[in-house]
C-alpha positions, 0 to 999 in steps of 0.5 A, a space after each residue: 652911981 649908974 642906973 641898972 639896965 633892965 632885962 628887956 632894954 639888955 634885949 634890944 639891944 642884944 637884937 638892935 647888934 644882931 640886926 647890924 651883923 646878920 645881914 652882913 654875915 649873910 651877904 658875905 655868906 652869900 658872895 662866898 657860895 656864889 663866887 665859884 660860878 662866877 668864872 668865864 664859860 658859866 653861863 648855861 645859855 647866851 645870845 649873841 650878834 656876829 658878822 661873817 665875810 668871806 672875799 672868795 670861794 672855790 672847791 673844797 668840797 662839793 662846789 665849783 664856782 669861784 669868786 663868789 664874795 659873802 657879807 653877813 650880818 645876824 644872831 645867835 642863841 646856844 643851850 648848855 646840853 653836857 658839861 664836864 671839868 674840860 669841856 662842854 657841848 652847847 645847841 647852838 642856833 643862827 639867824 641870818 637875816 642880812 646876807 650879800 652874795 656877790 658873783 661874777 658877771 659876763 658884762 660884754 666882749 671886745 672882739 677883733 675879726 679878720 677873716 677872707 673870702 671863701 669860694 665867693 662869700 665877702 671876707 669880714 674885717 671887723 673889730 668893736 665891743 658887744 654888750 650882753 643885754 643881761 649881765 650872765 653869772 659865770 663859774 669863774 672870772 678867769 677866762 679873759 680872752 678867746 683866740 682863733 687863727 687859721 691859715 689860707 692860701 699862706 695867709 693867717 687869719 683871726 679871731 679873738 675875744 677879750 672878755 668883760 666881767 662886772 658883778 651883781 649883788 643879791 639879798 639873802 636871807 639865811 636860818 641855821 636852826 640845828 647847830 652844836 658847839 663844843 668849848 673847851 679849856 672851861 672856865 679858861 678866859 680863852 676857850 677853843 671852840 669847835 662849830 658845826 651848823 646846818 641851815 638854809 637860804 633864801 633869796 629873791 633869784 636863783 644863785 650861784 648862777 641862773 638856773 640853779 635855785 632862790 632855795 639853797 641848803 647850807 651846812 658849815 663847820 668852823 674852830 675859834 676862841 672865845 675871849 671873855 672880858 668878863 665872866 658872862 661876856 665874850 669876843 669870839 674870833 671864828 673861822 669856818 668852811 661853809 658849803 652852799 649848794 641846791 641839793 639838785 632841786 634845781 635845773 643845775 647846781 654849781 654849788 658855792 663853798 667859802 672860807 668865812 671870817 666870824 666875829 662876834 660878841 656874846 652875853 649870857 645869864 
């Protein structure tokens, strides 16, 4: 014959079973609540670390010195401003603190003269190769030679000059403190991203060229996409025009603009 359960051991019983099932009903609750802002893009702010290279310029915009090759290495944050069910608009800041820029260099000529003698003075034949004592940053590589000739008494007489080029590498060190990003395709694991950047460099000596200036304005604008692995992490493959130039703070002012490469990989929370 089996015992009668009183009332209270019934209770405990009843909340030992509750104890088991609330936790579980709330966990699952939970994920279910949650699961909509798990999607790729939702983080309403990230960090993240890139590498930009650039092999060359020219004009495109506002610069004229060709040949001038970027390196660098740096950071970024951005901060959700706006958002809809298409796109999003984001502050966006960057931080350079390692940046290579390398231009061309006058290291020297060879040069060949042959030249006669003129009401009295002493003709010159002579040929060999002049090593500039400093290397001179040049607006462009491209002229390799120098000719002149001339004619006297039926006789042709000459001058030329081939030219030699090196480079130099100069640190830099940048900061794009006002920045905007707009994504679109939200919550897509490929978004289009647009970029504009405005910021300055520093460097130890005047680039592109001497007599320009160590301080130098930049501004770029550039479109890519973000690929994300997962909901909060992200591959960013970017292009980006970036213009560099002295705003005329200095003697001369060339200006640099550049075809940039971006990589970069962000995290956010």
């Amino acid at each position: 014959m089996l015992a009668r359960r009183s009332p209270n051991s019934l209770l405990l019983c009843a909340i030992a079973v509750l104890a088991g099932i609330v936790p579980v009903a709330v966990t699952h609750a939970q994920a279910v609540v949650q699961e909509p802002t798990l999607k790729p893009g939702s983080s309403p702010r990230t960090w993240s670390i890139f590498a930009e290279y650039s092999p060359g310029s020219s004009h495109i915009i506002l610069g004229y010195t060709n040949q001038r090759e970027f390196v660098t290495l740096g950071a970024a944050f951005t901060q959700r401003l706006f958002r809809n069910r298409i796109w999003a608009l984001d502050y966006r800041a960057e931080i350079r603190p390692l940046i290579v820029e390398s231009d061309p260099v006058l290291t020297g000529n060879y040069y060949n003269i042959n030249l006669p003698s003129i009401l009295g003075n002493p003709g010159l034949q002579e040929s060999g190769y002049i090593r500039m004592p400093h290397e001179i940053p040049v607006l462009s590589a491209a002229r390799k030679s120098s000719n002149y000739t001339f004619t006297y008494n039926g006789q042709t007489y000459y001058q030329d000059y081939t030219f030699t080029y090196g480079r130099r590498w100069t640190y830099v060190g940048g900061l794009s403190p006002a920045g905007l990003e707009a994504k679109f395709l939200r919550h897509s694991p490929i978004q289009p991203v647009l970029t504009l950047m405005t910021g300055f460099a520093v460097s130890p000596r005047d680039i592109p060229m001497f007599d320009s200036s160590a301080f130098n304005f930049t501004f770029s604008f550039g479109a890519g996409l973000d690929l994300f692995r997962t909901p909060t992490r992200a591959m960013r493959f970017e292009y980006r025009v970036q213009h560099l130039s002295n705003a005329y703070i200095g003697t001369t002012n060339p200006g640099i603009d550049s075809q940039m490469i971006h990589l970069g990989y962000s995290w956010g929370r």
